[in-house]
Every structure is written in C-alpha cells, then in structure tokens.
C-alpha positions in Angstrom: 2.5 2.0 18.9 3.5 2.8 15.2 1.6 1.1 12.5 3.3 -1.7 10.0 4.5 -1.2 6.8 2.4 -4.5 5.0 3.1 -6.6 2.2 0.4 -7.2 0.1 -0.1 -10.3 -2.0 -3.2 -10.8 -4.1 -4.0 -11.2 -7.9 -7.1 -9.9 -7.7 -7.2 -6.2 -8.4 -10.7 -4.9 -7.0 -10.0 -7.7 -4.4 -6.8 -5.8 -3.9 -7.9 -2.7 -3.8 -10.2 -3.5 -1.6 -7.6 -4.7 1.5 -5.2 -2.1 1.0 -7.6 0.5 1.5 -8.9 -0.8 4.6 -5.1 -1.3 5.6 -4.4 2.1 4.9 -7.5 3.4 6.4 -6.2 2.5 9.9 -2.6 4.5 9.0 -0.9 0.8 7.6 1.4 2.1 4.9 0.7 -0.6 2.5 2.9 -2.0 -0.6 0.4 -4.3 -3.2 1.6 -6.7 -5.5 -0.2 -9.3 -8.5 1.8 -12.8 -7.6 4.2 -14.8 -5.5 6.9 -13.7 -7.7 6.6 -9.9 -7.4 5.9 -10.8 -3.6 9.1 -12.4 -3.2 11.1 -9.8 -4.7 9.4 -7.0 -3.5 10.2 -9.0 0.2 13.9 -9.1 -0.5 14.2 -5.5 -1.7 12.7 -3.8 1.9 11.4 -6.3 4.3 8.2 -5.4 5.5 7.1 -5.4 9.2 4.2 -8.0 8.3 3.0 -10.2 4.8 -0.5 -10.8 4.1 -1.1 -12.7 1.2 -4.0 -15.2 -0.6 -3.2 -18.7 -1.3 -4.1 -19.2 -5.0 -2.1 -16.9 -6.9 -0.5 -17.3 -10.4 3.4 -18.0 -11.1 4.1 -19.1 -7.5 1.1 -20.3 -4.6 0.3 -18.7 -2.0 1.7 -21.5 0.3 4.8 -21.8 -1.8 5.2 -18.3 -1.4 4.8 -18.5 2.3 7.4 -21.2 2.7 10.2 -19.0 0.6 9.3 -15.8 2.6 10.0 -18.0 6.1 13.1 -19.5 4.8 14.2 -15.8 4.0 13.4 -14.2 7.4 10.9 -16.0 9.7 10.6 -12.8 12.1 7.9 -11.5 9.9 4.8 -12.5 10.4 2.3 -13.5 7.7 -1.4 -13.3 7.6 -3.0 -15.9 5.0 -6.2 -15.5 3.3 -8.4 -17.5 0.7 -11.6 -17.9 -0.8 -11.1 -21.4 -1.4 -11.5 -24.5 0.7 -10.8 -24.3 4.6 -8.0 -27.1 3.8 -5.8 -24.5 2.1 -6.0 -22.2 5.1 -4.7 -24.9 7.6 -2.5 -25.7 4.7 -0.9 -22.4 5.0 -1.1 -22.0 8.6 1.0 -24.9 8.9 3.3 -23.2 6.2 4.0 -21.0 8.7 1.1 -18.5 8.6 0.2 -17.5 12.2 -3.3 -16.1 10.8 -5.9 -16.6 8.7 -8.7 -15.1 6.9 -11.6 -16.7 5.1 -12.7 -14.2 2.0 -14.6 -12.5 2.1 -13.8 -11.2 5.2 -14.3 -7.1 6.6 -12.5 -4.8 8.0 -12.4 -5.7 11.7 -11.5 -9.3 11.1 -8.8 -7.9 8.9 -7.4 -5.3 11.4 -7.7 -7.8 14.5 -5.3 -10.1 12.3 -3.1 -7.4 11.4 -2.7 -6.8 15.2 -2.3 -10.0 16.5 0.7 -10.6 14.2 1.9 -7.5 14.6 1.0 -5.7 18.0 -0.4 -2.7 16.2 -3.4 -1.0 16.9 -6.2 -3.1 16.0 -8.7 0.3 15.0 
C-alpha cells in the first residue's frame, strides 16, 4: 500500500516541525503550511491524498478551513487536531473531520489516524 501525500496545517513552527517529521518518518511525503489560507490554496493547486490540520490558526480557523476544503472535494479525508478545549475537536469532527487528535499527541496516535483516514500503513 503506497503511503499519502499529507497536507499539513499548523501555525506553530516547532509544533510543525515536529508532525511532519514523524509523517515523513513513516515514508508520508509531507507538504507544511502556516494558516487556513495557505492551506486552502496549497489544496486547490495539487490535492492531497489526506489533510491534517489544528483548529486555531490565524487568517482563517481550523474549522472554517475544514468546511471550505469539504465543499472543494469531500473525498479527502481530514485529520483534526488541537490543543484547546475538547469542544473544538467535536466541533470539527462534526465539520467533517473523520479524526481527531488532542495535542500533544505521539507518534503512534498520529500514524494510527493517518491510517484510519487513509488505509496506509499505520508503522
């Protein structure tokens, strides 16, 4: 099973850093971007196979953001994550996330999300 190309969403740049490289650890090939906006655009120009983005983000929300990227293609899946309240992660699932994760949050519960939305390989 090949691995997913994975749109990354998160302001936070060691935060950032931090989930792509455990992405690309397990052979992900892993596009990273500040806001909603970027995340957006950087959707339209090559859809990815799978989004994973945080809720509170500057410019555009996380959960704003989830409900643009659905109204452009709801055949990719998106992974939602937060450090904030529970609420906004049942927010967001109900946005049309069909995972989330609570920061922080390590590598397995990362990967075993990536592969329930996607079908990769989980390790």
């Amino acid at each position: 099973m090949r691995m997913a190309a994975v749109l990354l969403i998160e302001d936070d740049p060691q935060y950032r850093k931090v989930v792509r490289a455990m992405l690309e650890g397990s052979g992900h090939v892993v596009r990273s971007v500040a806001d909603g906006n970027h995340g957006i655009e950087s959707f339209a120009e090559r859809r990815p196979d799978l989004v994973i983005t945080d809720i509170i983000l500057p410019n555009r929300d996380g959960i704003e953001t989830i409900v643009m990227l659905q109204e452009m293609d709801r055949t990719v899946p998106i992974i939602a994550m937060s450090g904030g309240s529970r609420s906004l992660l049942m927010f967001a699932h109900s946005a049309g996330a069909v995972a989330t994760l609570a920061k922080p949050f390590d590598a397995a519960a990362l990967l075993a999300a990536v592969a329930g939305a996607t079908g990769a390989p989980a390790s």
